[in-house]
C-alpha positions as CSV (number, residue, x, y, z in Angstrom):
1,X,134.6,83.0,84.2
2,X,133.5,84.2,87.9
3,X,133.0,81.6,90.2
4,X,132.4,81.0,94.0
5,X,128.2,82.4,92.9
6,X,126.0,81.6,95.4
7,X,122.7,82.8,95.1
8,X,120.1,82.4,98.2
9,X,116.8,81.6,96.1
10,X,113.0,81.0,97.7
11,X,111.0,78.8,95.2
12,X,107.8,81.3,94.7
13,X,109.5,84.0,94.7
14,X,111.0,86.9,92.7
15,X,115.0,85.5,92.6
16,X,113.7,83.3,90.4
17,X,114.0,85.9,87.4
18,X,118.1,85.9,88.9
19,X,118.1,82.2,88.5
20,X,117.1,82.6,84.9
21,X,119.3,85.6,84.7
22,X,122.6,83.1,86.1
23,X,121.3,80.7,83.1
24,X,121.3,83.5,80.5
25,X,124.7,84.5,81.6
26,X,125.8,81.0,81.3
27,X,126.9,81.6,85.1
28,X,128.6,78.6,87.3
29,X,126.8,78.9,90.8
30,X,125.8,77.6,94.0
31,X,121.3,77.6,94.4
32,X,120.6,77.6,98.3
33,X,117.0,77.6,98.9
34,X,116.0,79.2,101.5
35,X,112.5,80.5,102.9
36,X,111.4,84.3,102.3
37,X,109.3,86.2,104.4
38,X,107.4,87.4,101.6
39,X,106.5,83.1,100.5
40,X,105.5,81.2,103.0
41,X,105.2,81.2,106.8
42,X,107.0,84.7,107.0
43,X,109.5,83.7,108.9
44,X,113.3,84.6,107.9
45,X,115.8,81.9,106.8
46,X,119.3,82.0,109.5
47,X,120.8,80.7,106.6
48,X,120.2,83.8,104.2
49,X,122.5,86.7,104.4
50,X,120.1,89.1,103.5
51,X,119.4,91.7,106.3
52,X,115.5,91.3,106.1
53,X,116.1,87.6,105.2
54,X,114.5,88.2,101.9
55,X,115.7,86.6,98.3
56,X,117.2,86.8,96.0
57,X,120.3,87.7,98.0
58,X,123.8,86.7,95.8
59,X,127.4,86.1,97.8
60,X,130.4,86.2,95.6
61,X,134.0,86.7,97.2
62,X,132.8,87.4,100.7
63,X,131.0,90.0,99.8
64,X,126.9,90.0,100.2
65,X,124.6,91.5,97.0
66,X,121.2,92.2,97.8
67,X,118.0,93.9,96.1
68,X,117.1,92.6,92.8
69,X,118.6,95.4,90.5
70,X,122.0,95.3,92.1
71,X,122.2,91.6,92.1
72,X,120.9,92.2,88.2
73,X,123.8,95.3,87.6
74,X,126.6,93.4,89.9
75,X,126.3,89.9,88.1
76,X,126.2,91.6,84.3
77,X,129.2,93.9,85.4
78,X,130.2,90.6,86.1
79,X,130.1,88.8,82.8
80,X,130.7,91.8,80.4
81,X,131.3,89.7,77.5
82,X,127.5,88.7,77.5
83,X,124.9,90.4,75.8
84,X,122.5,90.1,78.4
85,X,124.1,93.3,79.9
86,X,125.4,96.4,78.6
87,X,129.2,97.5,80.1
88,X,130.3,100.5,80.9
89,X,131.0,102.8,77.8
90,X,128.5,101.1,75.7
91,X,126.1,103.7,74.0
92,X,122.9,101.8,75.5
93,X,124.8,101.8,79.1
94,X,122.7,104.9,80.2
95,X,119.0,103.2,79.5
96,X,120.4,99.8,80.1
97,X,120.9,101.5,84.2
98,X,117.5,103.6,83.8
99,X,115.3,101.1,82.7
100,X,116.8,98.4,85.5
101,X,115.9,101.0,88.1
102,X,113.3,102.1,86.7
103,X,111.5,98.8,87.3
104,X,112.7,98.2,90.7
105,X,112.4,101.6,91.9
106,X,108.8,102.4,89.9
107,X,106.8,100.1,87.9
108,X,107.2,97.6,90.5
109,X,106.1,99.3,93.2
110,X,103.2,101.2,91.4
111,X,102.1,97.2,90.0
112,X,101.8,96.7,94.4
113,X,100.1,99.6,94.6
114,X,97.9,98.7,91.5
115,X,97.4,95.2,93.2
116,X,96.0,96.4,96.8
117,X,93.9,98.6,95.7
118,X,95.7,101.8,96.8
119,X,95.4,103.4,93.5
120,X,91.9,103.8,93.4
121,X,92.9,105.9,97.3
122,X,95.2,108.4,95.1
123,X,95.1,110.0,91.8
124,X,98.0,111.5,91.6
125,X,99.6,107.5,91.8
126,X,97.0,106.6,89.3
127,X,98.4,109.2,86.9
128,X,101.4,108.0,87.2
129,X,100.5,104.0,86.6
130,X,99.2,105.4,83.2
131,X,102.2,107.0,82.4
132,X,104.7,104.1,83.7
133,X,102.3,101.8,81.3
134,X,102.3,104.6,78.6
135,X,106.0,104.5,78.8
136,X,107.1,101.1,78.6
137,X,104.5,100.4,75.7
138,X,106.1,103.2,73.8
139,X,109.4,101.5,74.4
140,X,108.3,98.0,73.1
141,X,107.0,100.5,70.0
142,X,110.8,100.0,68.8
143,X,111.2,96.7,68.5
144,X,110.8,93.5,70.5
145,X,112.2,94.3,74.1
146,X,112.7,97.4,76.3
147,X,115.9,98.6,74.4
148,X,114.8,97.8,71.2
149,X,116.2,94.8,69.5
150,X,118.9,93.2,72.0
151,X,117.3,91.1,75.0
152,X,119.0,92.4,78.4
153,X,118.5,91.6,82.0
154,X,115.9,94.5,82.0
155,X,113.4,92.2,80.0
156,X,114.3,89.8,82.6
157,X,113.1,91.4,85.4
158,X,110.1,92.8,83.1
159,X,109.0,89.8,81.6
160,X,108.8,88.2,85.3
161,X,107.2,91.1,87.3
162,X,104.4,91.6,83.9
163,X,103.8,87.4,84.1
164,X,103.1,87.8,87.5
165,X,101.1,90.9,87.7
166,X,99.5,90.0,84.3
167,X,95.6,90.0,85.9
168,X,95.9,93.5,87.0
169,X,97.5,95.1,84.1
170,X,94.2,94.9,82.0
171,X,94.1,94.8,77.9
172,X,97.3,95.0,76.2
173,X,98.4,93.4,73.2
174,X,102.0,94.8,73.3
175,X,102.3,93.1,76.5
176,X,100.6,90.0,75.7
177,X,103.6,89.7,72.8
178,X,106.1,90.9,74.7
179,X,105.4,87.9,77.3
180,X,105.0,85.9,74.1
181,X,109.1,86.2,73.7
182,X,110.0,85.0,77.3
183,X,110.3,81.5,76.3
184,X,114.3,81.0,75.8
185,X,116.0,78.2,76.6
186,X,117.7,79.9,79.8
187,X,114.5,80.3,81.3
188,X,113.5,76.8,81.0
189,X,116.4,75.8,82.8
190,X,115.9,78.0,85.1
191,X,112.6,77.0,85.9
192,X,113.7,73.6,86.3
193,X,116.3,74.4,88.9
194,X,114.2,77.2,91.0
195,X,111.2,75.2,91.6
């Protein structure tokens, strides 16, 4: 099993779907708290390897991991016997990948947008926020998570951004269930530890 994890964590913030993501994976490491810019008095940590000081950033072998879907990619790569990822040459590895970035690189980003307003200053973004919600509802269609029936790091990172954002994302009952499903024992510990 990998060791030498250290993940660089701000209570309040977002690495706190990687510490339940370490807990799925059954993961030994290292929590340093640290502060965020984004949580708190904006001011980045000396301690915290990330280049913008932000979290979660992971170190493992000397080498520094930032950004929330590589630390997610890098750390399931890392423990491809768990079924929290998908490895390379598995038939789900392609939408495994797509639907990681795909919420780092677009629903995420369009749920900020969403969130100050800056929707309602473009339509062309607002069109997309229906489709990105179109989308990922369709996907819960097939079963209980976003690649059907097998729990992944994607519904990780899903499950957190859509608890947080919950206010803004208006009536849905495929959400509400989907959220329904995040209570696993992995993200109870995880809760415990991260503050």
């Amino acid at each position: 099993m990998p060791g030498n994890l250290k993940l660089y964590h701000a209570p309040g913030s977002f690495s706190s779907r990687i510490v339940w993501l370490l807990e799925e994976l059954g993961a030994d490491y290292e929590l340093q708290v640290v502060s965020d810019p984004n949580v708190g008095d904006g001011e980045a940590d000396p301690r915290n390897p990330h280049p913008h000081g932000f979290t979660p950033a992971l170190e493992h072998g000397g080498q520094v991991i930032s950004e929330t879907g590589a630390v997610a990619l890098y750390l399931t790569d890392l423990f491809p016997q768990s079924r929290i990822g998908v490895p390379v040459g598995d038939p789900l590895r392609a939408r495994y990948i797509t639907w990681l970035f795909y919420q780092v690189g677009l629903t995420e980003p369009l749920i900020y947008m969403k969130g100050n307003q800056a929707l309602e200053r473009d339509a062309a973004m607002a069109r997309l926020y229906q489709a990105m919600m179109s989308h990922i509802e369709e996907a819960l269609g097939h079963g209980p998570y976003i690649l059907g029936e097998r729990f992944t790091a994607v519904d990780i990172l899903y499950m957190s951004l859509f608890e947080h954002a919950r206010p803004l994302l208006g009536e849905s009952a495929v959400i509400d269930v989907y959220l329904s499903r995040a209570d696993r024992p992995a993200r109870r510990r995880a809760k415990a530890k991260a503050g």
